[in-house]
C-alpha positions in Angstrom: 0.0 0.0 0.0 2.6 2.5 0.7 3.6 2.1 -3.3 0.4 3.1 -4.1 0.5 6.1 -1.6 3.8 7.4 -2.7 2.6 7.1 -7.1 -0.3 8.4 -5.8 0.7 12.2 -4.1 3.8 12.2 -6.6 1.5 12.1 -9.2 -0.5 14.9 -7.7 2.9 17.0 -7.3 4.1 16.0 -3.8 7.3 15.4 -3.1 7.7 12.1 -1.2 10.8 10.3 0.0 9.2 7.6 2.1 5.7 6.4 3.1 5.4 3.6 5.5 2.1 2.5 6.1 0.5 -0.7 8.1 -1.3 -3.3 6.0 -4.8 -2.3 5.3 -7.5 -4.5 4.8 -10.0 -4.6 1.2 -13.1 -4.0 2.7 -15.1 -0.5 2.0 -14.5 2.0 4.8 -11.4 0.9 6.5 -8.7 3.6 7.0 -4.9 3.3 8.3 -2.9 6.2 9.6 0.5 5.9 7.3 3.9 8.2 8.0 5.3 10.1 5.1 8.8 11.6 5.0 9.8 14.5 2.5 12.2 17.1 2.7 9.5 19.5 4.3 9.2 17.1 7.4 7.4 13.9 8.7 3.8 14.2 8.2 0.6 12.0 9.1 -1.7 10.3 6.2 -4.7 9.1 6.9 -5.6 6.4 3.9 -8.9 4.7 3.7 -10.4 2.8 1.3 -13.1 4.3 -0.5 -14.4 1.2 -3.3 -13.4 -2.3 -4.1 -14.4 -4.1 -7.1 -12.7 -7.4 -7.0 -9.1 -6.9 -6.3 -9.1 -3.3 -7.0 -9.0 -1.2 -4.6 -9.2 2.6 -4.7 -8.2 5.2 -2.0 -9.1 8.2 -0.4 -5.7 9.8 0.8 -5.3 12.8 3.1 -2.1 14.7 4.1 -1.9 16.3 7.0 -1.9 20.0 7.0 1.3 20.4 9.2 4.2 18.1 9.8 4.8 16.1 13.2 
């Protein structure tokens, strides 16, 4: 999941160095707090699964405003 977390806020522009995230289960609704390092700081990410069709998966995936 952290792949998927780091192509996903690169692709929207961030820059990432590192996400590390705890596994997160396929079912609609669940949601894993994840740590992601740049060169602005350590900040929070709060991911949650928003749809599942089969094995894909899509995410909702939120930044925190300010680092730790």
């Amino acid at each position: 999941m952290a792949r998927t977390v780091i192509d996903e806020l690169r692709a929207d522009g961030a820059q990432v160095n590192r996400v590390t995230c705890p596994a997160l289960p396929a079912q609609l609704g669940a949601t894993r707090r994840c740590i992601l390092v740049s060169d602005f700081g350590v900040f929070g990410v709060t991911v949650s699964v928003s749809r599942v069709r089969g094995t894909d998966v899509d995410f909702d995936i939120t930044v925190d405003q300010r680092p730790s």
